[in-house]
N, C-alpha and C positions, 0 to 999 in steps of 0.2 A: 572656611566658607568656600562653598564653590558656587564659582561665575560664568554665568552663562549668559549670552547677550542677542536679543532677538534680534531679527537684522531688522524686522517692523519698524524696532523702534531707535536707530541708527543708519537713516538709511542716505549713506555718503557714499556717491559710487566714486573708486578712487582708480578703475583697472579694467579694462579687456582684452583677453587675446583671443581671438579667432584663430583654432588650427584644425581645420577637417572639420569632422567631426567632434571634434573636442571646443569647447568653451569654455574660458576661466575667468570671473571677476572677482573684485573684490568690493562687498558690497558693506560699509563700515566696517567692525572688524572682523568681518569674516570672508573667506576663500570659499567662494561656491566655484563646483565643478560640475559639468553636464557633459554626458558621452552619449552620443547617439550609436546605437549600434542597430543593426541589422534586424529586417524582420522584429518591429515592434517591441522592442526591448532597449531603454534608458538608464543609465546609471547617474543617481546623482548624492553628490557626497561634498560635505561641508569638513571645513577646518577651521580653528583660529587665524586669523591672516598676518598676526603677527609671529608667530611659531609653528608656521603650518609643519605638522608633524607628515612622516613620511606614512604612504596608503599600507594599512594592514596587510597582507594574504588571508582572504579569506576562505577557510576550511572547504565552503560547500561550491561556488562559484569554478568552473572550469575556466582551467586560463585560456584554452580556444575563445570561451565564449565571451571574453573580454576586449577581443579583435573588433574595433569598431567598423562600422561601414565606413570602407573608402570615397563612398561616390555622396556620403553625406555630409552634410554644410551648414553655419549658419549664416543667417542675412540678419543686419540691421534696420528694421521695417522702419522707424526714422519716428516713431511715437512713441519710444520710451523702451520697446521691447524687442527684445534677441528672439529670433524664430528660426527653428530648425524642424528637421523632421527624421524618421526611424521608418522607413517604410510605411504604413498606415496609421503611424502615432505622428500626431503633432504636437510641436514642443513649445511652450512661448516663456520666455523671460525675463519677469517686471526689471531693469534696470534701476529702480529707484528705492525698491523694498530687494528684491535679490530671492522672492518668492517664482515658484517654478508651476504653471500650469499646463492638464495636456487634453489635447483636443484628439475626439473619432476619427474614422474616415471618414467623416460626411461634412468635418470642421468644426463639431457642436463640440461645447466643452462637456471634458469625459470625468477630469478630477483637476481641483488644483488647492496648492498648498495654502493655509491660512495665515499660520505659523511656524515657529519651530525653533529651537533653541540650543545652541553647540556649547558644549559643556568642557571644562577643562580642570584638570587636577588643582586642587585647593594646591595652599604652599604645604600642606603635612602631607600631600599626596593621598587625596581620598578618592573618592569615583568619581566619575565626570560623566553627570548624564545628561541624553542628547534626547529631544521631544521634536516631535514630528506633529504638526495636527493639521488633517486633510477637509474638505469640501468633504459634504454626502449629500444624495438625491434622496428625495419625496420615493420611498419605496423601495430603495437599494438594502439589498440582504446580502450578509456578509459567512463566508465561509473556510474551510481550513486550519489555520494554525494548528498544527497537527494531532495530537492525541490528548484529549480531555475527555472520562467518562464522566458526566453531569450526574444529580443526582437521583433520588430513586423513583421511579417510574418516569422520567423527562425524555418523553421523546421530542423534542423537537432540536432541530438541526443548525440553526443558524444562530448568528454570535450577536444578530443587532438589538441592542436595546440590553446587551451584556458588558461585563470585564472581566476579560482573558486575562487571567494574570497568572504567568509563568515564575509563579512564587514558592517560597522550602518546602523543601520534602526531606522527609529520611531525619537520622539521627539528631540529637540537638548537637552539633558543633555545626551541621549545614546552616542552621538559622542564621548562626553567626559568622555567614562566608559572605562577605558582597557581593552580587554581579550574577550567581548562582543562579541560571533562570529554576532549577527547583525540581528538574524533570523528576521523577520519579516512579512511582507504583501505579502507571496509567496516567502520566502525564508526559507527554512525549515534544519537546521543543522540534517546530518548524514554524518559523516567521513565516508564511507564505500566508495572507491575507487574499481570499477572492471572493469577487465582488460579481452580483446577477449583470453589473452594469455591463460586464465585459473586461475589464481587468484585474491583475493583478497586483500587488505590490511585496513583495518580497524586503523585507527589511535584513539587509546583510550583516548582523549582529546579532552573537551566541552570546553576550550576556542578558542577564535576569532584566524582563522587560514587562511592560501592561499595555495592554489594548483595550481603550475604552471605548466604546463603541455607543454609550447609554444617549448623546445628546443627538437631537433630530436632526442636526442641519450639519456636521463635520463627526470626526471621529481622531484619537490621536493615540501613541504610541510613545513613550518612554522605554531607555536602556539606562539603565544604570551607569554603564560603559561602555569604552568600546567606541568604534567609529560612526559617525552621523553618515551613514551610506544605506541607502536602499536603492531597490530596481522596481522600475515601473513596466510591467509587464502586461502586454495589450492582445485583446484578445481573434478577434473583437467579440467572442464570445468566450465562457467560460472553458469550453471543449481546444479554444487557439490559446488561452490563459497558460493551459497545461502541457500542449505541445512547445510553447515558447519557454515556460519554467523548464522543460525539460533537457532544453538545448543548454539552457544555463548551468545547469545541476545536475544534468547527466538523466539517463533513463533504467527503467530496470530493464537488464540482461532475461533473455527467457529462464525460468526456471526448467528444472530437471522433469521431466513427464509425472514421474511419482510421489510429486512435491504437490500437484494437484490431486491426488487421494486422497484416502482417510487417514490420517496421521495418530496412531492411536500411544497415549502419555498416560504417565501416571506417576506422584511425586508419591510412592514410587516403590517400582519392580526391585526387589534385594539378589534377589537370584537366576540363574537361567532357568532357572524350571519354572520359575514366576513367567519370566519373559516367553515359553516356550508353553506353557501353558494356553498365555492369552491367543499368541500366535494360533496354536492349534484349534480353537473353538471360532477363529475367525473363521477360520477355513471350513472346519467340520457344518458349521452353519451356512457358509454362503453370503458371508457380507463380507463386501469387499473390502479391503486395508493393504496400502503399499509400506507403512512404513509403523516402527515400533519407536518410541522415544525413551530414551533412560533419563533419571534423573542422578539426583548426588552420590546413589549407593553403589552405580558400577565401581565409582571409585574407592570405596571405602567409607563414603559420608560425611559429617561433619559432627563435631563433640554433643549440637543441641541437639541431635536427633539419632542418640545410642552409636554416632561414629569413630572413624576415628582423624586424630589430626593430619586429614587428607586432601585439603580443599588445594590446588590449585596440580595437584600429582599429574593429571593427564597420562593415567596409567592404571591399570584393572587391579582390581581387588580382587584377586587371583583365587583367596580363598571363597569367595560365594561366585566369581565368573572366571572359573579357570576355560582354558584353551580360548580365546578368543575368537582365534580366527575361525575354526574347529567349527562352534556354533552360529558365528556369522553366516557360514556357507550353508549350513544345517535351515537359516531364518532367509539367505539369499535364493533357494532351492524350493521355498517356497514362495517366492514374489514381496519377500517381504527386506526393505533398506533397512537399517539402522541408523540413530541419529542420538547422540549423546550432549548432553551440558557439560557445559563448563563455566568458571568464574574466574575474572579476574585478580583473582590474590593467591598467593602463594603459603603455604603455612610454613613459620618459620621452625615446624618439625622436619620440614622435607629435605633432602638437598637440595632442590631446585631453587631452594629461598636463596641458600649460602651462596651458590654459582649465579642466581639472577644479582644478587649486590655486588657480588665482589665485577662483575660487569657494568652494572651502574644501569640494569634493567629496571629496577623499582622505584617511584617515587622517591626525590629524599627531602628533609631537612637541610635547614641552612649552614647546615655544617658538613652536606654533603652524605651523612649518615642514609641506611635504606630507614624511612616513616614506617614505625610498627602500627599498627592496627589490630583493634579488636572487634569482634561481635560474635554475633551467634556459630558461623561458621566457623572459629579459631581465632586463630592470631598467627600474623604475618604482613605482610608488604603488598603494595597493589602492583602492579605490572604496570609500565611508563609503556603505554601504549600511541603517545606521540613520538615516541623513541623509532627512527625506523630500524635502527642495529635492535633494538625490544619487541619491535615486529616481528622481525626476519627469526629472534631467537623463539617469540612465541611460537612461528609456525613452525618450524623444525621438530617440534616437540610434535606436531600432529601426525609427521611421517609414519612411525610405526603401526598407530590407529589405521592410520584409510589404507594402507599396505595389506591390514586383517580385514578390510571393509568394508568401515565406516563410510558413510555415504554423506552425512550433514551433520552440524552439527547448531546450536542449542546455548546461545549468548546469552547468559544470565547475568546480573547484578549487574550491569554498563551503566545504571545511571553516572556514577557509580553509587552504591547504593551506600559504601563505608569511609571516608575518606576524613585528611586531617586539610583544612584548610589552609593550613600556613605552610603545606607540601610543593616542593618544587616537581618540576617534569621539564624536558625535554621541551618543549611549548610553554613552559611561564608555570606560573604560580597556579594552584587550583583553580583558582576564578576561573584561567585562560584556558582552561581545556576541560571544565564539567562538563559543558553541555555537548562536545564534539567527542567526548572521549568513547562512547561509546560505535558513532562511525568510525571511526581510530582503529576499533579494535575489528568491524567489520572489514576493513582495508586490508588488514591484516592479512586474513583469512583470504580475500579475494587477490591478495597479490601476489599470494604464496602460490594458489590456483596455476592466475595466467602464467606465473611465470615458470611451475616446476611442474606443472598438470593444465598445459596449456587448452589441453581436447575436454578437459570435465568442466561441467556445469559448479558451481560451489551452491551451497545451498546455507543459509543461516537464518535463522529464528533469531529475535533478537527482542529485548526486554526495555531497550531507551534508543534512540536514534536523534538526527539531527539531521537536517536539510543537506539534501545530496546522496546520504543512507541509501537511497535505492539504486545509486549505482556499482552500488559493493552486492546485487544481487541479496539484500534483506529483507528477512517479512519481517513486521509486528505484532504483537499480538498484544490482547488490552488491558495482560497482566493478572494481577492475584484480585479475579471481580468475586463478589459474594456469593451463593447459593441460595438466590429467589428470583423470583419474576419481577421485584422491583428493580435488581439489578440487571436483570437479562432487556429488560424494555431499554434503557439507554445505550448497549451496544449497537444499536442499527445506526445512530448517529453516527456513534461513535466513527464506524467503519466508512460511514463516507462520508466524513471530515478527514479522515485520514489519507481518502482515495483522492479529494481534491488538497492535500496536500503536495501531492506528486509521488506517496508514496504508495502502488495499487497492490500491495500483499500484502492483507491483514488477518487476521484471528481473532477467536475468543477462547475462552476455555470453556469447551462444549460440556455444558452439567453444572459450570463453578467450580471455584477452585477451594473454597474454604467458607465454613458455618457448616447449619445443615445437611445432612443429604440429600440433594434433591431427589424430589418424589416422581414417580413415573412421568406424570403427565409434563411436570417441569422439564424433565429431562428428554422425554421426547419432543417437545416445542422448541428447547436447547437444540438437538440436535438438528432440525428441521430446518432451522434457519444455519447451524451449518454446514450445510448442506449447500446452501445459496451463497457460503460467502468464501472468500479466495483464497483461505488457510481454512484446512475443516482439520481440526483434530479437539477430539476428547481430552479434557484433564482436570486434575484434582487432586487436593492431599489427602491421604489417608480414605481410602474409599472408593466406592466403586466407580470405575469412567467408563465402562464398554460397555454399549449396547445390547449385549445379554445378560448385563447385572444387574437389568430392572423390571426383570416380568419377563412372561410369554409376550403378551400382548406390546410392550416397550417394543420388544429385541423384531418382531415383527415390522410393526412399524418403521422403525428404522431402518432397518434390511433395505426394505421399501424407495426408502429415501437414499440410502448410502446407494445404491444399485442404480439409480435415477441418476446419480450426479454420475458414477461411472458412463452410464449413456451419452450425458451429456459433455462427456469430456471430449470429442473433438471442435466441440461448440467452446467451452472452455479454453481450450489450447490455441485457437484462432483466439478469444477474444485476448488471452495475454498477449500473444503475438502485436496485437492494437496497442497493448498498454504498452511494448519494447518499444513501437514504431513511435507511438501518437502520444503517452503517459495517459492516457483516459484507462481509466481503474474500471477494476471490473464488477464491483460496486458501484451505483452511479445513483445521484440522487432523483429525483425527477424533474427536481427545478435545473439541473443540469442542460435539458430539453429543452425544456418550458420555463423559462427566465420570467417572460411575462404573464405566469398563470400565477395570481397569489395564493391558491390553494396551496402549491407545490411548493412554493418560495420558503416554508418553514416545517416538513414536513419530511420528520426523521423517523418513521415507524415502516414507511416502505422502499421500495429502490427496484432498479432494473439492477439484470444481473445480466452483463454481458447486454449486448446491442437490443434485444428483443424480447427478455423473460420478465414482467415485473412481478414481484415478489414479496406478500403481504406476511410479514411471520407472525403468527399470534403470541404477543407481550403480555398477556397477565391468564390469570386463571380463570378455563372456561365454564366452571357450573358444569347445568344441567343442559344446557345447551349453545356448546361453546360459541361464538358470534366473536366479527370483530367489523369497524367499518373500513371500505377501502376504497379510494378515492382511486377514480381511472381517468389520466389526462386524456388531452385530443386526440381523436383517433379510435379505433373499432379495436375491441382488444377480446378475446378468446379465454375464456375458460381451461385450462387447459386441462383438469380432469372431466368436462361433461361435455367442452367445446360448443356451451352456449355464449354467443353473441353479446358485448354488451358495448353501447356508443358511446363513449366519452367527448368534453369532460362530465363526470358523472360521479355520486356517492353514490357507493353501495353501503347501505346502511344496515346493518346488524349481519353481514354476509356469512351464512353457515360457515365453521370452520371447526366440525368433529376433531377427535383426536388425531384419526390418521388421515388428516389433509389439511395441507399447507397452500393457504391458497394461493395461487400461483395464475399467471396471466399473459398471454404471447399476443404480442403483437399481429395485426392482420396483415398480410405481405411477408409475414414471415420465412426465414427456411434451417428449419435445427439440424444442422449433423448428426448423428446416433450414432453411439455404438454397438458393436452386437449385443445380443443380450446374455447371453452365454459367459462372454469374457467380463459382462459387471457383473460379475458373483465370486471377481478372484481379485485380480489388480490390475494393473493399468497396463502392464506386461503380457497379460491375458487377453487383451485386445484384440480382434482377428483387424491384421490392415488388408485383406482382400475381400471385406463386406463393408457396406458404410450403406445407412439409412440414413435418406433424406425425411423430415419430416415438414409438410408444405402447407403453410394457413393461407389460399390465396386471397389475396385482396380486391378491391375495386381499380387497381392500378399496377402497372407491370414491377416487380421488384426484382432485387438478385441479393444475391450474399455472395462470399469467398471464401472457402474453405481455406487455411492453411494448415500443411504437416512438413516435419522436418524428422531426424531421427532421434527427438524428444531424449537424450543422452549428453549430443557434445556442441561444441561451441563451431563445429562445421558449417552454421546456418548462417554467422556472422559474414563468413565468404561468399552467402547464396545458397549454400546445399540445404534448401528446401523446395517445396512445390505448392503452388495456388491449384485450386480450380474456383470457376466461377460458376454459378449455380443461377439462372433464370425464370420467372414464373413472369408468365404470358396471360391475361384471359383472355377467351375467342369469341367472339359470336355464339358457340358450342361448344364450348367447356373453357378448359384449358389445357396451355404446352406448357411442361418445363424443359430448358434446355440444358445440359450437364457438357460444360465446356472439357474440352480431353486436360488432362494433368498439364502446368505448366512448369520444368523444373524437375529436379531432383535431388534425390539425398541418399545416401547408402541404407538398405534397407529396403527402398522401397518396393511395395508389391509389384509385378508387371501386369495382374491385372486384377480389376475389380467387379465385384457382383453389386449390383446398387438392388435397392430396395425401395420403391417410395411411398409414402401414406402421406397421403391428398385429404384434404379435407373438404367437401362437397357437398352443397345440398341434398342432392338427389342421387340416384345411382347412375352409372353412365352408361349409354349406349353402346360403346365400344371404348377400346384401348390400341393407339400404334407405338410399336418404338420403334424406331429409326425405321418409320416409313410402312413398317410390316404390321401388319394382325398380330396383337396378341392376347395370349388366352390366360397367361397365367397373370390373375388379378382377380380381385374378388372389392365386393365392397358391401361393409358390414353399415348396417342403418341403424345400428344401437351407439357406434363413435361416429357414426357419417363418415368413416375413412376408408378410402379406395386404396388399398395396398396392392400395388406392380411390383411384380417381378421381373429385373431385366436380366439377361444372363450373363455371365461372366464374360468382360471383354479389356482391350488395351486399357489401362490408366488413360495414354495419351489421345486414345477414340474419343469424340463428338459424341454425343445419345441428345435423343429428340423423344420426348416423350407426348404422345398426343390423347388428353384424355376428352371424348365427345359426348 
């Protein structure tokens, strides 16, 4: 039997110590602990108080961020309860039940505990789980826990009045593994719970857990195992929720410039001439793509799919990809990276199997042996990737690859997707390291980086992850989704669920990845949306994924859009810049904004993209006259193909939305970066950095933005080697000014000077045009977009320009 004892209903204070920051009683028979730390962020973690067990290490949690505030304290208010404070979080402490509540900055209470239960191993040693169940408000909508695709056509975005349950996946021996929160095929464990109230709650436990969320007045959470420790994370809004989780668990590192392009995949290319083919028609046509993706067959494959027993080689199949390096330069000569898979097991045909046991790299049994393993892929051993001497050996095996190249690479099967339950590692028993195992393996990779390839960016795709995963520089993607519009409608959730997770790099597999082919119009609404979202790459088994596989009219289309997002990648690369800084994803829901608009509060079908684009993708099929509705919060927002007006909040009810247009909407006050248009029709390398168009929605009130670039390559930025500008929009009495602050900063590479370009968007035409002070003639303003396009001439990066339109 296992005994769990609420403190409710025991409630015999027997203990206090006051130190700093820290608080310890014992309230019956359990050990509460309270740490106030710094800037809105609590930890609080229970034990038996008769065997208080020593505090886990936990996986995701940086140990900086565990340094509590010095200058914090508690007082005994003399009515029963401990009060402390964390910068803007207040803490209070029933002394009589051992229950923990925490109050706003304004002192109103923000959440507080109801119950909760500290579990301990029976005598045969079974699970010991630990339940939490919190207070919830009249209207509180809950978000995160990281990757869950719901079912078919479900767009809506929030978890209340649901159960999250981080339950089996994968083969039937998982069923029968305890603790397993289950991640798997598009389920992706991150305990991060946030809430429109303004906080967060972070529950610091990677075992198998449920969050019920269905009763109106509390909500609670179950671990199977594992420590009764979470962090309550304040925001005091959800935009501070994420900058605070991020201190705790680290932020994403900027990605690689060409990480943001077209990512073009396919399970998959067998030969170079496959791969040089697609290449080739990228180009011959003019849609842009930075990078090609391999899948199993570089290596030789796997037995279920005509290979051979090759799964974990990390080594060319020499006979369909001879010369490697040869043709990498062949694919790098024309702007295009490579970016290959890999999986964690090793087949026990290779020698790398023999040499990983006889090292004590691979998983074993109790007897020390390497665990064999089978499925689809072969038979062999998983890689102890809690192991760091099984780290260090994995990435050594990468050297040769990125010596020929290789630029990223392409984490598959990390749930892990095969494993034997009663397998030892390096970390414990399976339970203890499923659901971390696959950040383990991202660590890997990123440590290999800083430490032997200090100046590159690492780039990794990754198929399971775990709280903290974003600071190993990982995307995710939403895995093997089906091929229709009932499954492509609940990817928009999906993606920002995942961005208020803390994790802001996500994907889909642009088309589907398995059923059907999808059909033109599916695959061009696929692609559309992404286009809008923070991973765009096409993919799918057996079939066609590129954009000229599906028609004249498809491959048009799309051009259209792939070409568009290249424009927009200086606006893109600033906003990841925000997600390094601040962890706000570049996904963003819209109740993100508007907390207290209940339109938005459940409302998984649209999203801004980056600070100012919102983003309506059409999720089902449009007939005869495609339509979709799109709801516009507060504020004036802009059409952005016809640049009509419209006031929000507002439905747009039945909103045309043809095949080739994605309705799309900018904010008023706005200001987009562009890039040339010339270089969207190559890759991101293509770029000219001595032209940059401003694009200006002006508003009813003065706005700015910030431009940031760096050398979109190396890890130089971390030191500073980048540059801001700040970009100004004024209205006058007589038009408007915008002001173009000189460059602040640098970075190798950069241009010395620049040609700007702007399109103003204007009622009327203007009477004149100055920049910096002078007449100018070259501008024109076209009355079919109402955009006034100036031309200013090439001058310092670090010069002032003043632009005056009257």
């Amino acid at each position: 039997m296992t005994l769990g004892i609420p403190p409710r209903l025991d409630g015999r204070l027997h203990g206090i110590v006051l130190a700093g920051p820290r608080c310890r009683l014992v309230v019956g028979s359990v050990l509460l602990e309270v740490t106030l730390a710094a800037d809105g962020l609590v930890k609080v973690r229970r034990t038996l108080a008769a065997a208080p067990a020593p505090e886990e290490p936990s996986p995701a949690v940086l140990a900086g961020a565990e340094d509590p505030a010095l200058d914090a304290g508690w007082t005994d208010r003399g009515d029963g309860y401990l009060v402390g404070r964390a910068g803007p979080l207040g803490v209070e402490i029933d002394t009589a039940t051992g229950l923990v509540r925490f109050l706003d900055v304004a002192g109103g209470l923000l959440l507080e505990e109801y119950d909760c239960t500290v579990g301990r191993a029976a005598d045969a040693g079974g699970p010991a789980p630990q339940t939490l169940v919190m207070s919830a408000t009249r209207g509180e909508q809950f978000y995160g826990l990281g990757q869950k695709v719901r079912g078919e056509h479900d767009t809506s975005l929030g978890w209340r009045g649901r159960v999250r349950s981080f339950g089996p996946y994968g083969n039937t021996r998982e069923k029968t593994c305890p603790g397993v929160a289950g991640q798997g095929n598009g389920n992706t464990t991150i305990p991060l719970l946030v809430s429109s109230a303004g906080y967060g709650l972070f529950l610091d436990n990677h075992y198998r857990h449920t969050w019920d969320l269905t009763p109106d007045d509390r909500w609670s959470v179950e671990a199977e195992r594992g420590e009764h420790r979470y962090w309550l994370v304040y925001g005091p809004d959800m935009a501070g929720v994420l900058a605070r989780y991020g201190r705790l668990t680290g932020r994403a590192p900027m990605p690689p410039k060409w990480a943001l392009g077209l990512l073009q995949s396919r399970f998959g290319y067998r030969s170079w001439d496959e791969v040089h083919a697609v290449a080739d028609e990228y180009r011959r046509l003019g849609i842009p793509c930075d990078a090609l993706i391999l899948d199993l067959y570089w290596f030789g494959g796997v037995p279920h799919f005509g290979g051979a027993h090759r799964i974990g080689a990390l080594e060319w199949d020499e006979a369909a990809f001879p010369d490697p390096a040869g043709h990498i330069a062949r694919l790098r000569a024309q702007g295009f990276r490579l970016v290959l898979i890999e999986e964690p097991y090793v087949d026990d045909a290779l020698p790398a199997h023999a040499e990983a046991a006889a090292l004590g790299h691979l998983a074993v049994d109790d007897a020390g042996g390497a665990v064999t393993l089978e499925k689809w892929w072969g038979r062999g051993g998983i890689v102890d990737m809690t192991s760091p001497a099984a780290r260090e050996w994995w990435w050594r095996r990468h050297a040769a690859l990125i010596a020929q190249g290789v630029a990223g690479w392409w984490t598959d099967l990390g749930e892990p997707d095969t494993f034997d339950p009663e397998s030892r590692y390096a970390g414990g028993r399976h339970v203890d390291v499923h659901n971390r195992y696959a950040m383990e393996w991202a660590r890997a990779l990123a440590e290999g980086y800083a430490r032997d390839l200090p100046a590159e960016r690492p780039y990794v795709l990754t198929r399971a992850g775990y709280a903290g995963i974003q600071r190993h520089g990982a995307a995710l993607w939403s895995n093997d989704v089906m091929t229709s519009f009932e499954w492509l409608a609940p990817q928009v959730a999906t993606g920002l669920n995942v961005g208020l997770s803390g994790l802001p790099w996500w994907g889909t597999d642009v088309g589907g990845f398995i059923g059907p082919v999808a059909t033109p119009e599916l695959y061009v609404r696929w692609f559309q949306f992404g286009a809008f979202s923070p991973v765009f790459r096409p993919h799918g088994q057996d079939r066609p994924t590129a954009p000229f596989e599906f028609g004249a009219e498809a491959m048009e289309i799309c051009r259209r859009y792939a070409r568009l997002r290249y424009r927009l990648l200086p606006y893109i690369y600033t906003a990841a810049r925000e997600a390094h800084d601040s962890g706000l994803p570049l996904m963003r829901p819209l109740a993100l904004e508007h907390p207290d608009d209940a339109h938005a509060a459940d409302l998984g079908s649209e999203y801004l993209f980056g600070p100012s684009i919102l983003v309506a993708p059409m999720l089902r099929e449009g007939g005869a006259h495609p339509s979709r509705n799109v709801y516009l919060p507060r504020g004036h927002w802009v059409d952005f193909h016809t640049h009509r007006v419209y006031h929000g909040p507002t439905w747009l009810r039945d909103f045309p939305a043809p095949l080739d247009t994605l309705p799309l909407f900018v904010r008023a006050g706005a200001i987009l970066p562009l890039a040339d248009e010339a270089g969207a029709s190559a890759h991101s390398g293509a770029l000219a950095e001595d032209t940059l168009t401003l694009r200006v929605y002006p508003g009813a009130a003065a706005s700015d933005y910030t431009l940031y670039e760096d050398d979109g390559r190396t890890t130089a930025y971390r030191a500073g080697a980048c540059a801001w500008t700040r970009v100004a929009c004024r209205p006058t009495a007589r038009g408007v000014t915008i002001e173009v602050g000189g460059m602040a900063g640098a970075y190798d590479g950069m241009a010395p000077e620049r040609e700007l370009l702007l399109e103003v968007l204007l009622d009327a035409m203007p009477a004149a045009v100055r920049v910096d002070g002078e007449p100018c003639a070259d501008w024109r303003w076209d009355p079919w977009t109402r955009l006034a396009r100036v031309a200013c001439p090439a001058a310092d990066v670090r010069r002032h320009r003043r632009i005056e339109i009257l």
